[in-house]
LUMGU-727821 format. One record per residue (C-alpha): x, y, z; residue in one letter. Coordinates in steps of 0.25 Angstrom, whole numbers, plus 2048, in hexadecimal, padded with zeros to 3 digits. Layout:
LUMGU-727821
XYZA
...
END
This chain:
LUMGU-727821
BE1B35C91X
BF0B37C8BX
BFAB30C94X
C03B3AC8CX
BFDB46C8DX
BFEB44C9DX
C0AB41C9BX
C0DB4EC95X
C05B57C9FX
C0BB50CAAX
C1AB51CA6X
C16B60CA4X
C10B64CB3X
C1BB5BCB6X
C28B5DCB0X
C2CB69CB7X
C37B5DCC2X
C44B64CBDX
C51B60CC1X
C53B6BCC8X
C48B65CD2X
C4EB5ACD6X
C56B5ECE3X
C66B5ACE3X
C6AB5ACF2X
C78B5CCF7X
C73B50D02X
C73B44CF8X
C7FB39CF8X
C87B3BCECX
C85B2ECE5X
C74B31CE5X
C78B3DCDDX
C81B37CD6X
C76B2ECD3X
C6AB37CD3X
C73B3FCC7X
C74B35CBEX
C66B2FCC0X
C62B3DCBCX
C69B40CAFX
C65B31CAAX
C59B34CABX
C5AB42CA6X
C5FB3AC99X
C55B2FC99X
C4BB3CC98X
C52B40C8CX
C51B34C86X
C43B32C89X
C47B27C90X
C3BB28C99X
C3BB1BCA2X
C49B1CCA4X
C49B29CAAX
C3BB25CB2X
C45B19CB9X
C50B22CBBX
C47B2ECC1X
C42B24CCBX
C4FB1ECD0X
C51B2ECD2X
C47B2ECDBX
C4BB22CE0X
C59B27CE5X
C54B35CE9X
C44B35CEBX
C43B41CE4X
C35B44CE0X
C39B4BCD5X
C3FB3ECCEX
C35B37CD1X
C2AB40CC9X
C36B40CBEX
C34B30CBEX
C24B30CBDX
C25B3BCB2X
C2FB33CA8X
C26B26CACX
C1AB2FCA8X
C21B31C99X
C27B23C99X
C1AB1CC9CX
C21B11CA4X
C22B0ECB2X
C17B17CB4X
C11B0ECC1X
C1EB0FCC6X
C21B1CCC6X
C11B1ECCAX
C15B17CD8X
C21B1ECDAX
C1AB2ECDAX
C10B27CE1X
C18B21CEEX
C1FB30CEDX
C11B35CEEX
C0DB2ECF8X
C18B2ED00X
C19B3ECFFX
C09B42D02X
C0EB51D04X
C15B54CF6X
C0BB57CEEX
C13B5ACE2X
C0AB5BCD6X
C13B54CCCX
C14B49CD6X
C05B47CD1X
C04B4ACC5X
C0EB40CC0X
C08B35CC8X
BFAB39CC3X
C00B39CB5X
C07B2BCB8X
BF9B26CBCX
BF4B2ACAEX
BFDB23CA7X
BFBB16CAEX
BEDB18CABX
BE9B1BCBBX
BE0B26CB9X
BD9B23CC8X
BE8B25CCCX
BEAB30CC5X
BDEB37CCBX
BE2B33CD8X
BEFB3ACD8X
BE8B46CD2X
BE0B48CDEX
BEAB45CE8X
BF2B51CE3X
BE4B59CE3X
BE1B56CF1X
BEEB59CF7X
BEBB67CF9X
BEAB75CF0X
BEEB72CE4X
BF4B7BCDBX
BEFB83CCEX
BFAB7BCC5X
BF7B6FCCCX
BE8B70CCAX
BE8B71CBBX
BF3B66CBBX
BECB5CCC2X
BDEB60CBBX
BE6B5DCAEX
BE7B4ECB4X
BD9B4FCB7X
BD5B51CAAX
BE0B46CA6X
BD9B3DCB0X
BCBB41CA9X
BC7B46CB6X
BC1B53CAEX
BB8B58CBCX
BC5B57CC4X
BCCB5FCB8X
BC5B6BCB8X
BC3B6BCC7X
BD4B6DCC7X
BD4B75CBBX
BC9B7FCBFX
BD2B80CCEX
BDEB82CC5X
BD7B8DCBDX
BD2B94CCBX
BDEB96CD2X
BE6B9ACC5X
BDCB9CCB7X
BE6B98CABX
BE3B95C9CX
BE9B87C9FX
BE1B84CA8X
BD2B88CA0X
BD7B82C94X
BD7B74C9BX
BCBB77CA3X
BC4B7CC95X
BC9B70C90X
BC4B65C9AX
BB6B69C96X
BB7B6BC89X
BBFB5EC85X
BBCB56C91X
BAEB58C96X
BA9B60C86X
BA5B6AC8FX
BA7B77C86X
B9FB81C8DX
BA7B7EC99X
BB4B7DC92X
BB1B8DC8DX
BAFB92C9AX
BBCB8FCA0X
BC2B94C95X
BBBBA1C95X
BBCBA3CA2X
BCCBA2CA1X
BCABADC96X
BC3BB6C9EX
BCFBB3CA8X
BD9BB6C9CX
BD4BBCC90X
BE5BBAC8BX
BE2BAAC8BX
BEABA4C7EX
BE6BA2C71X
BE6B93C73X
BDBB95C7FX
BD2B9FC76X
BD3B94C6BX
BCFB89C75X
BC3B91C79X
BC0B96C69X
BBFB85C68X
BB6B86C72X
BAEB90C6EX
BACB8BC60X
BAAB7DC64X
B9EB82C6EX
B99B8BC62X
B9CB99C68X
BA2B9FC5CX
BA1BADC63X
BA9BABC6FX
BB3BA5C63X
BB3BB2C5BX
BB6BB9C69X
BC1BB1C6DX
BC7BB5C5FX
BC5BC3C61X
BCBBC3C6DX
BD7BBAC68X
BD9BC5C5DX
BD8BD2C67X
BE4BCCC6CX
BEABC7C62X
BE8BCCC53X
BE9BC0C4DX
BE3BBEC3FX
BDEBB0C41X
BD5BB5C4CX
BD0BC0C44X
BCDBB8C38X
BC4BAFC44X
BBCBBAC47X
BB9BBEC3BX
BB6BB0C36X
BABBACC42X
BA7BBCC43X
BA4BB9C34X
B9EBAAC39X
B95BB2C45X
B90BBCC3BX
B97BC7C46X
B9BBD1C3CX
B9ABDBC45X
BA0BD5C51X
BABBD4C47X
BADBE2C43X
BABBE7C51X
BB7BDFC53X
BBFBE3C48X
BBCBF0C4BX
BC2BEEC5AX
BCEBE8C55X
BDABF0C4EX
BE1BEAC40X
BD3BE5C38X
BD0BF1C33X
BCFBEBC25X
BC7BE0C28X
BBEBE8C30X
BBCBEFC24X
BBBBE5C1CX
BAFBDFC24X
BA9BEFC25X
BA9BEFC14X
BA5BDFC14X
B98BE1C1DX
B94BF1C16X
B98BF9C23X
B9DC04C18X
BA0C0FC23X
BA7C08C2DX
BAFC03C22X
BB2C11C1CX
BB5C16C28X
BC0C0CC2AX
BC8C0CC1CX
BC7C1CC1EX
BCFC1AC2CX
BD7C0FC22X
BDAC18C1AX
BDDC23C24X
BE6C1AC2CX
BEEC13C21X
BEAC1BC12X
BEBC10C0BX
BE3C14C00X
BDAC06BFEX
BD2C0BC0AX
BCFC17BFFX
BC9C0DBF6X
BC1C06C01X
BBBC12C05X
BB6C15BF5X
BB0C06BF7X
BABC07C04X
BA4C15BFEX
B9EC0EBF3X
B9AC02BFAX
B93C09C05X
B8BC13BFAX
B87C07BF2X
B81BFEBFEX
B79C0CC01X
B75C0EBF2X
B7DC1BBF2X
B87C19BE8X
B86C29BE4X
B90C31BDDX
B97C36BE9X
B9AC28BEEX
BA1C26BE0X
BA9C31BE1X
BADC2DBF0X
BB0C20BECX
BB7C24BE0X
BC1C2FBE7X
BC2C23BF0X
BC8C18BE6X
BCFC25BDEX
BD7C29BEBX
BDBC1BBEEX
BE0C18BDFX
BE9C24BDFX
BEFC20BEDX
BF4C12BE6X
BE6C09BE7X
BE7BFEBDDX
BDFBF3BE3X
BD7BEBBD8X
BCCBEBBE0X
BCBBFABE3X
BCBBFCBD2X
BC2BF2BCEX
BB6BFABD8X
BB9C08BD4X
BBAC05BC7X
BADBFBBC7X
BA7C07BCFX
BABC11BC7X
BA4C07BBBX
B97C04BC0X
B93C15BC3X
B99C16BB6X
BA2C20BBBX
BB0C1DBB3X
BAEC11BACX
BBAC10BA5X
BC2C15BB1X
BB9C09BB9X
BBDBFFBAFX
BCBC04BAEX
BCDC01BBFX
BC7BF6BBEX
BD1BEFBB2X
BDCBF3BBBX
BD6BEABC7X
BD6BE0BBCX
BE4BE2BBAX
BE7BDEBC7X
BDCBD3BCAX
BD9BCEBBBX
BCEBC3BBEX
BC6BCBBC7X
BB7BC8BC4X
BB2BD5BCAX
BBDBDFBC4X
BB8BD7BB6X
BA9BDABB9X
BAEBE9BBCX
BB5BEBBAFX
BA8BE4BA8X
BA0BEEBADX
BA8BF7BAAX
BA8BF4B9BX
B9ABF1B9BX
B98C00BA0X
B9FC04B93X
B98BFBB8BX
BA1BEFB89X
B97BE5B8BX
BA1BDAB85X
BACBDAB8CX
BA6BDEB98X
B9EBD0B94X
BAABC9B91X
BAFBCDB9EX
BA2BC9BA6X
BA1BBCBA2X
BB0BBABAAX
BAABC1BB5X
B9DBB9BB7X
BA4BAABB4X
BADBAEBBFX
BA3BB5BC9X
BA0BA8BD1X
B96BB1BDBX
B8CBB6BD2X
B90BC5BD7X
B83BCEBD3X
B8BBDABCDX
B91BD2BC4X
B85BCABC0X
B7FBD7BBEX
B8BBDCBB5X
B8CBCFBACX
B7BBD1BAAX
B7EBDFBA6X
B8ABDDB9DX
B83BD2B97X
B76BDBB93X
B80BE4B8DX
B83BDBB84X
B77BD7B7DX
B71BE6B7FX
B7EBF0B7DX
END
């Protein structure tokens, strides 16, 4: 247990004596206000200067003069921070707590509690706990302030019994984030710990970020990497943000959900060229033309022309119907996107390799293709093109030459160009 951190929790639930609390009578003699002023503003400035014990001996010769009680709690709080005279100020609350049996002001107990703590009387502490509790109905603030002494106190049981009356009469994130947490990080009950904390979402499905983190935490630690992807999801419906979108995508990848994660994207508004990026990725060629035609419809940009040729192509060539009318589709395709300003390397390099391979226009293929290596010079694949090429025209050597760069570099293995280097390679000892 942290004799600080109670401290700290304590001086928060409270803080709230002002000055303006503390009542100023017209009844008084003179003198005692005379004196009560100027006991005040010294130990206003003993405060400021953190001059703790001084302040705690100048509170309580306050209380002394007037028998305020709201001196008196000042006193045991700066005794609290001090750490001195902690017995002392432990028997003045409690004489005022005995002598007063009917205020059952809160803060009253939860100093003296916290006193207790620090003087390492944790039976005592408890004690005062449960006097308070018993005095009646407690309230919904009181509840989860004394079930957070409880939990101080170690009495974990008594905790969540408070916390759990605190969360019935008034269900707040505050409150299941310390119940989730009593179980998860004081009993390692996990399960237990995820309930309370989805049955606050169901409560408020606008919980913070910070309680969908904390639940995410659990989930992964318990091994339920759905309900995590879920969570994100839910995170990014409400706020597009990319770190959650690039979340579900990593564990939708992880789950091997790749339709989960399309039905998602497709639900979702601003994705569209990732979803169609996951459309070309996984071969579903008419969902995907039938997105960069809206592309292109919606924006006419024209490198959703060009996608369209390589979607053409690439869906007849997976069939094995690469005919003569899906050239010419494709190849209208490329032509229209070229004459509205396309210059992407990538574009030039597969028309013109296409245009090489089905020995349409070779030297129009191979002259696409040295203007993609214009603009992307070390290119492995744009070199195997023009190779080709020139090996279609029968110039085995340098399209050999121009090999034996591509292989050293090609790290993968790739089929095609295997194949090519076999072929240019047989061209050169059979021309």
């Amino acid at each position: 247990m942290s004799g600080n951190r109670m401290i700290h929790i304590v001086m928060l639930l409270v803080w709230g004596v002002a000055w303006s609390a503390v009542p100023v009578t017209e009844e008084r003699a003179p003198e005692a206000a005379s004196d009560e002023d100027t006991l005040i503003i010294q130990a206003i400035i003993s405060e400021d200067q953190q001059d703790y014990n001084t302040s705690r001996d100048l509170y309580e010769r306050l209380f002394t003069l007037t028998g305020k009680k709201e001196y008196l709690i000042r006193e045991a709080q700066d005794a609290l921070i001090s750490r001195q005279n902690v017995k002392r100020s432990i028997a003045n609350l409690t004489r005022w707590v005995t002598e007063h049996p009917v205020d059952h002001d809160k803060k009253l107990y939860l100093i003296l509690a916290a006193l207790y703590l620090q003087a390492d009387a944790l039976h005592e502490a408890d004690e005062i706990v449960d006097a308070y509790l018993t005095q009646g109905e407690v309230e919904t603030e009181a509840l989860e302030e004394f079930g957070t002494l409880k939990i101080q106190l170690g009495e974990y049981a008594d905790a969540l019994t408070l916390l759990e009356k605190a969360y019935a009469q008034s269900p707040s994130e505050e409150t299941a984030l310390r119940i989730a947490t009593v179980y998860a990080e004081r009993l390692e009950k996990r399960a237990e710990a995820i309930a309370a904390m989805e049955r606050y979402l169901q409560h408020d499905p606008n919980a913070s970020v910070g309680f969908y983190f904390r639940l995410i935490e659990l989930y992964a630690k318990t091994n339920q990497i759905d309900k995590v992807l879920d969570l994100y999801k839910k995170l990014y419906q409400r706020d597009p943000q990319n770190y959650f979108l690039q979340k579900i995508i990593e564990i939708s990848i992880y789950l091997k959900d790749t339709e989960g994660l399309i039905r998602f994207l497709e639900q979702t508004k601003g994705n569209e060229s990732l979803l169609y990026s996951i459309y070309k990725e996984y071969g579903l060629y008419d969902k995907a033309l039938d997105l960069v035609r809206t592309m292109y419809t919606q924006t006419q940009d024209p490198k959703w022309l060009a996608e369209q040729a390589v979607l053409i192509y690439e869906q007849a060539k997976s069939r094995h119907q690469v005919t003569p009318e899906v050239l010419k589709k494709m190849g209208d395709l490329f032509e229209r996107a070229f004459a509205k300003g396309v210059k992407d390397a990538r574009y030039l390099n597969y028309y013109g390799y296409t245009l090489i391979d089905h020995d349409l226009q070779i030297d129009r293929g191979i002259d696409m293709v040295r203007r993609a290596l214009g603009m992307d010079p070390k290119n492995i694949y744009y070199l195997d093109s023009l190779a080709w090429g020139l090996y279609k025209k029968g110039e085995c050597r340098k399209a050999h030459k121009l090999m034996q760069k591509v292989v050293k570099e090609d790290t993968q293995n790739e089929k095609e160009i295997q194949d090519h280097y076999k072929a240019i390679k047989a061209c050169l000892k059979h021309p």
